[in-house]
Structures are given as structure tokens and as C-alpha cells.
C-alpha positions in Angstrom: -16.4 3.7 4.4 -14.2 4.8 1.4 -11.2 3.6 0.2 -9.1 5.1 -1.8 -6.7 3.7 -3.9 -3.3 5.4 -5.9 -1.1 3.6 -7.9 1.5 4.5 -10.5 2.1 3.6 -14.3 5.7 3.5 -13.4 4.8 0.2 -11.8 5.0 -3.2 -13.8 2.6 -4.9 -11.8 -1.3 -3.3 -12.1 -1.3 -3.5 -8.1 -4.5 -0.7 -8.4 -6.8 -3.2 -10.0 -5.9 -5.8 -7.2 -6.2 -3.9 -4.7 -9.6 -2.9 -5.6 -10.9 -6.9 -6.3 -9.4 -7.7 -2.6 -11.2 -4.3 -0.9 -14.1 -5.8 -2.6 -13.7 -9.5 -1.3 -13.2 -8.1 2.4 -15.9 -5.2 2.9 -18.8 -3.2 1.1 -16.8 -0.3 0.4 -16.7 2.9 -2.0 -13.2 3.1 -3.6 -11.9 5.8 -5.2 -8.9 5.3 -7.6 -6.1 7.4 -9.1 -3.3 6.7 -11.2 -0.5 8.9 -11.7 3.1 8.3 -13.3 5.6 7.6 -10.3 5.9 7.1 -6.9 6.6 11.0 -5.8 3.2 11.7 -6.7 1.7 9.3 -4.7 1.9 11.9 -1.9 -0.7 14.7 -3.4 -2.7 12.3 -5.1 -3.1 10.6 -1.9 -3.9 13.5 -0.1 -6.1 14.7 -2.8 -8.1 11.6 -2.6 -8.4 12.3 1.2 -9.6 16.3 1.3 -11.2 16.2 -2.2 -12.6 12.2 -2.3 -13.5 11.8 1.4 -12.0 9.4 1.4 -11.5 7.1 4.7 -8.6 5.2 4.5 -5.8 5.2 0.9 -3.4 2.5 -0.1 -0.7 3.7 -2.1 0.8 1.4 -4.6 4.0 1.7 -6.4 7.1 -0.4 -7.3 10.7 1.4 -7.6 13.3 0.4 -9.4 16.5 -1.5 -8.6 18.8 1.1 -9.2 20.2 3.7 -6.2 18.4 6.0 -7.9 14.8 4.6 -7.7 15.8 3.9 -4.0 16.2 7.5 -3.5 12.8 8.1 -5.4 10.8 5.4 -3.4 12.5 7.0 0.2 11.1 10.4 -0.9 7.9 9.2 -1.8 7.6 7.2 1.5 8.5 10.7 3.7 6.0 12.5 1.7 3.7 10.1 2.6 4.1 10.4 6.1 3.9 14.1 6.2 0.4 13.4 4.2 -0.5 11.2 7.4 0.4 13.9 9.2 -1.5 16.8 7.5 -4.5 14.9 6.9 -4.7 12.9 10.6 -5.5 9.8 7.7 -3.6 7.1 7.1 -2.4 5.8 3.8 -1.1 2.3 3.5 2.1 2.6 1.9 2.4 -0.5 -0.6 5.8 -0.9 -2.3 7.6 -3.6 -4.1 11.2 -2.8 -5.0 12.1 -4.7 -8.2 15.1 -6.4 -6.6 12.9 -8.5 -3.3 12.9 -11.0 -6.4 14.5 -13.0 -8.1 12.7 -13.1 -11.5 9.7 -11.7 -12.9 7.2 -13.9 -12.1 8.6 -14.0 -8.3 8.1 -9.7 -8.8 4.7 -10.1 -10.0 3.9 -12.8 -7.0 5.1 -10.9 -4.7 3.6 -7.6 -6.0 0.1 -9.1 -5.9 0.8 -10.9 -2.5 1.9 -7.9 -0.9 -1.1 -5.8 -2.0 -3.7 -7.9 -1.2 -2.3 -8.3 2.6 -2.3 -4.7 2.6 -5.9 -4.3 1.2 -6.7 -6.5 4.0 -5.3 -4.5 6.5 -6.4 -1.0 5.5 -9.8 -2.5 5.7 -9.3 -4.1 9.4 -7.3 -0.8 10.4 -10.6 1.3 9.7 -13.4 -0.9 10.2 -12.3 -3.9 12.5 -8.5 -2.3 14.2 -9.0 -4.9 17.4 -8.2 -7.5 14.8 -5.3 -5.7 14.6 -4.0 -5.8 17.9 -5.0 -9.3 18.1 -1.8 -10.0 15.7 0.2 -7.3 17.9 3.6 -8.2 18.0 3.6 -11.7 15.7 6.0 -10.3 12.9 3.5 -10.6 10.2 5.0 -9.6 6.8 3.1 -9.2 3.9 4.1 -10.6 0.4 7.0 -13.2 1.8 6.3 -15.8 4.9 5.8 -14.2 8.5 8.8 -14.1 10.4 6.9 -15.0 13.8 7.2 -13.6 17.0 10.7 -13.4 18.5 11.5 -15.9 21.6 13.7 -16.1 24.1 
């Protein structure tokens, strides 16, 4: 298995290098890293890691801003991410952390390295062990903050 992992410089959190020591922690894998400057190029160099890496499974990483702005940015990077899914029949773990889920920085860098290493965890049961997966089907796990649980009656 290969993993690949993109992330962004645009990010204040270095959620690539995290990523990479959970992947290692959970399974014997090749990963394959790429940085680029923001979140709308997460979409090629995730696809790029895909036709041109071989690459298995790819977690992209990236954390917009507060502003509408970055909003914007992070919802067009998430849609070209999906039509990567798409074209490629691969999925790609979309990671993000917008800056205001906290409250302070060191909740945004908690949370930033939470989030990603739940993700890592699941890119590496969604290739290699999915029924662990549907095990948790319909639980309301969340990654980064507490689980919200299933819903009851």
C-alpha cells in the first residue's frame, strides 16, 4: 500500500509531518508527500500523486482561514477534490481545519494534530481493514473534537 500525503505551506500547523508519523504507527506503508502553497492546489497535487505516484489512498491536509474569503477557497478546494475522487476512482481524505473551530492557538494546533491523526487512521482502515469501518457505521465519530454518538430515540 501507498499513501500519499498533500499538505499546504498556507497551513500553520505542519499537519504533513503528522500525518506521516501516525501512517507510520498504524501500518507498513510507502508514503508519498507533496507540499504545495494553498488549499486549491490540493486537487492536482492529489491527483498527481494518484496517476503519477501510484499511490493507493491520499490525505489532503490544509487549514483555511477565518475570513469569508478563505471559506470560499477551502469550499473550492473541497469540490475539486471530489471531482479528483471522481476521475481517479481513489479516494482522498480530505483533512481541514478552519482557523475559527478554536478558540486560541494552542486549541488550533490541538485540534489540527487531532484531527489528522484520526484521519491517518482512517485512510489506513478505509484501504487495508474497511470492515473496521462499518463496524463504527453510524456512531457519529468526529475527528479532532469528542464524538457526538449515535442518535437515540
Amino acid at each position: 500500500m501507498k499513501v500519499g500525503v498533500a499538505d499546504t505551506t498556507f497551513s500553520r500547523v505542519n499537519m504533513g509531518a503528522i500525518a506521516i508519523d501516525e501512517l507510520k504507527k498504524h501500518a507498513s506503508v510507502a508514503i508519498e508527500r507533496v507540499t504545495v502553497p494553498g488549499m486549491k492546489d490540493l486537487p492536482v497535487a492529489c491527483k498527481k500523486l494518484i496517476e503519477e505516484r501510484r499511490c493507493d489512498i491520499v490525505m489532503a491536509l490544509g487549514m483555511p482561514g477565518g475570513k469569508e474569503k478563505d471559506k470560499t477557497c477551502a469550499h473550492e478546494a473541497s469540490q475539486g477534490l471530489i471531482m479528483c475522487q471522481l476521475m481517479t476512482n481513489h479516494h482522498i481524505i480530505e483533512v481541514f481545519v478552519h482557523e475559527d473551530e478554536a478558540k486560541d492557538d494552542a486549541e488550533l494546533a490541538w485540534l489540527a494534530e487531532q484531527r489528522t491523526r484520526e484521519h491517518a487512521v482512517n485512510a489506513v482502515k478505509l484501504v487495508l481493514h474497511p470492515e473496521a469501518l462499518t463496524k463504527d457505521a453510524g456512531t457519529g465519530q468526529r475527528q479532532g473534537f469528542s464524538d457526538a454518538g449515535p442518535a437515540r430515540r
